[in-house]
GUKOLMAR-256818 format. One record per residue (C-alpha): residue in one letter; x, y, z. Coordinates in steps of 0.05 Angstrom, whole numbers, padded with zeros to 5 digits, always signed. Layout:
REM GUKOLMAR-256818
aXYZ
...
//
This chain:
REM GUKOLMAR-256818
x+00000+00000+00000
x+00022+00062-00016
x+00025+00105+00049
x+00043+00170+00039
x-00034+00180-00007
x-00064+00146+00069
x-00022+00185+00107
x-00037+00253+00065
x-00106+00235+00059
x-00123+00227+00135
x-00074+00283+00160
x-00118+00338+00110
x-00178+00314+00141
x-00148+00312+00213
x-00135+00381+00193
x-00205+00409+00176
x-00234+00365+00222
x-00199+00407+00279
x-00206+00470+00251
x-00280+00450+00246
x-00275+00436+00327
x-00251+00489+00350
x-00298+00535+00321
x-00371+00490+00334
x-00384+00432+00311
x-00391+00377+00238
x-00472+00387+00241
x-00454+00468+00223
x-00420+00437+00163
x-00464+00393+00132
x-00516+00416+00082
x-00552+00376+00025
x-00557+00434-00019
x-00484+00457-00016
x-00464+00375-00031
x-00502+00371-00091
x-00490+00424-00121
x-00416+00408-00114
x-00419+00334-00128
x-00477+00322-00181
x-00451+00387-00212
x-00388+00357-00231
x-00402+00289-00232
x-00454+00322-00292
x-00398+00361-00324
x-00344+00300-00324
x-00395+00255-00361
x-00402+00310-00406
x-00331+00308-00417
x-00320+00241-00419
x-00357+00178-00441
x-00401+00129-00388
x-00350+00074-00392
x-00280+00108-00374
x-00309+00146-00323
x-00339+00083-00296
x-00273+00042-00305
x-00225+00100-00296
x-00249+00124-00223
x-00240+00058-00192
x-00178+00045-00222
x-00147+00115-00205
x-00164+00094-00131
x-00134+00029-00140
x-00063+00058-00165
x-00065+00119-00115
x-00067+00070-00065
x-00024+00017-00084
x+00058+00003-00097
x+00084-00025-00148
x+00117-00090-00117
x+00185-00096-00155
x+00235-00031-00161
x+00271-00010-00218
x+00336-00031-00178
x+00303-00105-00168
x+00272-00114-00238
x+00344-00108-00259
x+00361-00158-00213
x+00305-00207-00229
x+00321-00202-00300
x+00390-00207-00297
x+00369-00272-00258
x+00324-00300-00306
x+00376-00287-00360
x+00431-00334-00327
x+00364-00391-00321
x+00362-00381-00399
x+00443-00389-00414
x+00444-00450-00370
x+00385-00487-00388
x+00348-00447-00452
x+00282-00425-00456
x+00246-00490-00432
x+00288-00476-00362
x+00236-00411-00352
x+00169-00446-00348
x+00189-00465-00274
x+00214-00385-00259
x+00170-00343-00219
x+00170-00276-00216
x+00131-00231-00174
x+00109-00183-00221
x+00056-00195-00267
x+00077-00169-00331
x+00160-00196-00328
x+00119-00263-00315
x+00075-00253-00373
x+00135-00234-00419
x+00173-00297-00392
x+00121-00341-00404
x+00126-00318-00477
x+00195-00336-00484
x+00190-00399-00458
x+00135-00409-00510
x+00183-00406-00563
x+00145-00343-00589
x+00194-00298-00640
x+00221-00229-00621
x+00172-00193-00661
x+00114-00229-00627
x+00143-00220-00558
x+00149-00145-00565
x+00090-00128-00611
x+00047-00168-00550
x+00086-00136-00498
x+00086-00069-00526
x+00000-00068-00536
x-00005-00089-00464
x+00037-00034-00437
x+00000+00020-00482
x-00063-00008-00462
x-00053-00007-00389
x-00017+00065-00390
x-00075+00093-00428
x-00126+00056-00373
x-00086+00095-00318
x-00085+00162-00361
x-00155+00153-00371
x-00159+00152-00293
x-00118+00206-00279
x-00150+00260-00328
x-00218+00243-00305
x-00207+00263-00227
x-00168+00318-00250
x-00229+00342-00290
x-00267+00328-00226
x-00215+00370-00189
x-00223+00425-00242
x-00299+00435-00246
x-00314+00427-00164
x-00281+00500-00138
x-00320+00528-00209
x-00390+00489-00178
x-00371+00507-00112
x-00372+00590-00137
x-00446+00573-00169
x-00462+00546-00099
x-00445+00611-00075
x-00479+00650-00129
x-00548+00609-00117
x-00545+00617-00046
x-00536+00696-00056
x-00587+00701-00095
x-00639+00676-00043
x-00605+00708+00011
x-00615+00778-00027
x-00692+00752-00049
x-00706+00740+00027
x-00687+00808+00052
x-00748+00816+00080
x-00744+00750+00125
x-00687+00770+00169
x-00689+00693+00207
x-00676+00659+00133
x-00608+00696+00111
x-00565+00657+00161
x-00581+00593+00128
x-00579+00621+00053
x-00510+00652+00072
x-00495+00585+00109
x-00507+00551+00038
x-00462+00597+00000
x-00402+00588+00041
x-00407+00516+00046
x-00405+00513-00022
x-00348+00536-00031
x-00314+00494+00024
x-00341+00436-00011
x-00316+00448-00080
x-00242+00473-00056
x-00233+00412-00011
x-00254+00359-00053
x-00208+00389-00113
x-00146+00406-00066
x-00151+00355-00017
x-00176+00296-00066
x-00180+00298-00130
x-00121+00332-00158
x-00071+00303-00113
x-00093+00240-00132
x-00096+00258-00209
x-00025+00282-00194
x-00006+00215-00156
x-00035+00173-00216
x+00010+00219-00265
x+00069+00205-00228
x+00057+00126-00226
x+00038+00126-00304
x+00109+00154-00324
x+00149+00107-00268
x+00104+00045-00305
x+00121+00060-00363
x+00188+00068-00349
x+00185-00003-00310
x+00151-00034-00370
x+00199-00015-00416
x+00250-00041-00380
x+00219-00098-00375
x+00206-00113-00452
x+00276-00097-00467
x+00301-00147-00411
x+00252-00202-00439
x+00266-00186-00518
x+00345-00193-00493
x+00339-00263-00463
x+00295-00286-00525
x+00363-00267-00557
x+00401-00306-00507
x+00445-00247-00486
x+00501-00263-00426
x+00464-00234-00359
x+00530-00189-00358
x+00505-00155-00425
x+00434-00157-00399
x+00435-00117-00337
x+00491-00067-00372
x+00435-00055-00416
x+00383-00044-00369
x+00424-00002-00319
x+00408+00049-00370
x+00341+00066-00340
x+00366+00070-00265
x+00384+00142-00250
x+00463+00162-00256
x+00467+00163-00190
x+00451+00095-00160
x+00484+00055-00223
x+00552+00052-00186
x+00514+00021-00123
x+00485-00037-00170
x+00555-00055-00207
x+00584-00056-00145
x+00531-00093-00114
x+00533-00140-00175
x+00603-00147-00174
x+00609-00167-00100
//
């Protein structure tokens, strides 16, 4: 699980929650109109934007991803590879239908290889799996960040309605309270939802897209390399490529002790 989204997550709401406190109490915060305005509004404007199924496939999946680690580092792919690479010199393809791996995809592009499968079938399969599953998780990430984009705007037409029959009740001192009550809560609704929800996540889900597909990659050049029977020397050379500068004279000398 990824902890810091938790962790984020429940410290911003710790946060209001006391603010909230000290000042009265939750019941002064709650009000129907003021929640959908904010939430049907842009629920209404996202399936504008977007069709029925990826918002109904892409919100559930950008929760999935924003709260979940990939298992295997950069640093251990490298390793694993490298691993499965010497399995291949020493007993040929045939040897990796008894390797395990615990990531799904370097197991998937194993399996191929011990298949017999050609290069261009390996990657071409690979390839439209990664592309498929990166455009899945941008699909995720654009839709809450539409949802974080539209709630502050529904939140200001909260605050607009609620003026509006504030100013037509002028004459009924005892209802301006509670119209005033509505257009400030609004607007509380729609800037913590976007700032405290939505667009971190989008942001979250952005940042796991490009370290997948960086990870994926990796991983179809690794698997393409042992179709080809390359040394596990020449293999994780080749793959130290995607590890930053910085931590690639850690892993030779890791390797090499």
């Amino acid at each position: 699980m990824d902890i810091s989204t938790a962790l984020g997550l429940l410290a911003g709401l710790a946060v209001l929650a006391a603010l909230i406190l000290m000042g009265g109490d939750l019941g002064m915060f709650v009000d129907s109109h003021a929640f959908i305005v904010i939430f049907g509004g842009a629920f209404a404007a996202t399936l504008i934007r977007f069709p029925l199924s990826s918002i109904f496939h892409g919100l559930p999946l950008g929760i999935k991803f924003a709260f979940t680690l990939r298992r295997m580092t950069q640093r251990e792919l490298i390793d694993e590879i490298s691993n499965l690479a010497e399995i291949a010199r020493k007993q040929g393809p045939i040897g990796l239908e008894k390797a395990e791996t615990e990531d799904t995809f370097l197991a998937k592009g194993i399996r191929l290889v011990a298949d017999g499968y050609d290069v261009d079938f390996i990657r071409d399969n690979l390839e439209r799996d990664r592309d498929n599953f990166l455009t899945h998780l941008d699909e995720g990430q654009k839709i809450y960040r539409a949802i974080g984009d539209c709630a502050p705007a529904f939140g200001m037409i909260g605050t607009l309605i609620g003026m509006v029959q504030m100013f037509a009740n002028m004459t009924d001192p005892s209802k301006l309270g509670p119209f005033m009550a509505v257009a400030l809560l609004a607007t509380f609704y729609g800037a913590a939802v976007a700032n405290l929800f939505c667009l971190p996540i989008a942001d979250k889900l952005h940042g796991k897209l490009v370290d997948e597909e960086i990870n994926r990659t990796l991983i179809i050049d690794g698997v393409l390399m042992i179709r080809e029977a390359k040394s596990p020397s020449v293999v994780r050379e080749m793959l130290l490529a995607y590890v930053p500068e910085k931590n690639r004279e850690e892993m030779v000398e890791a390797a090499a002790a």
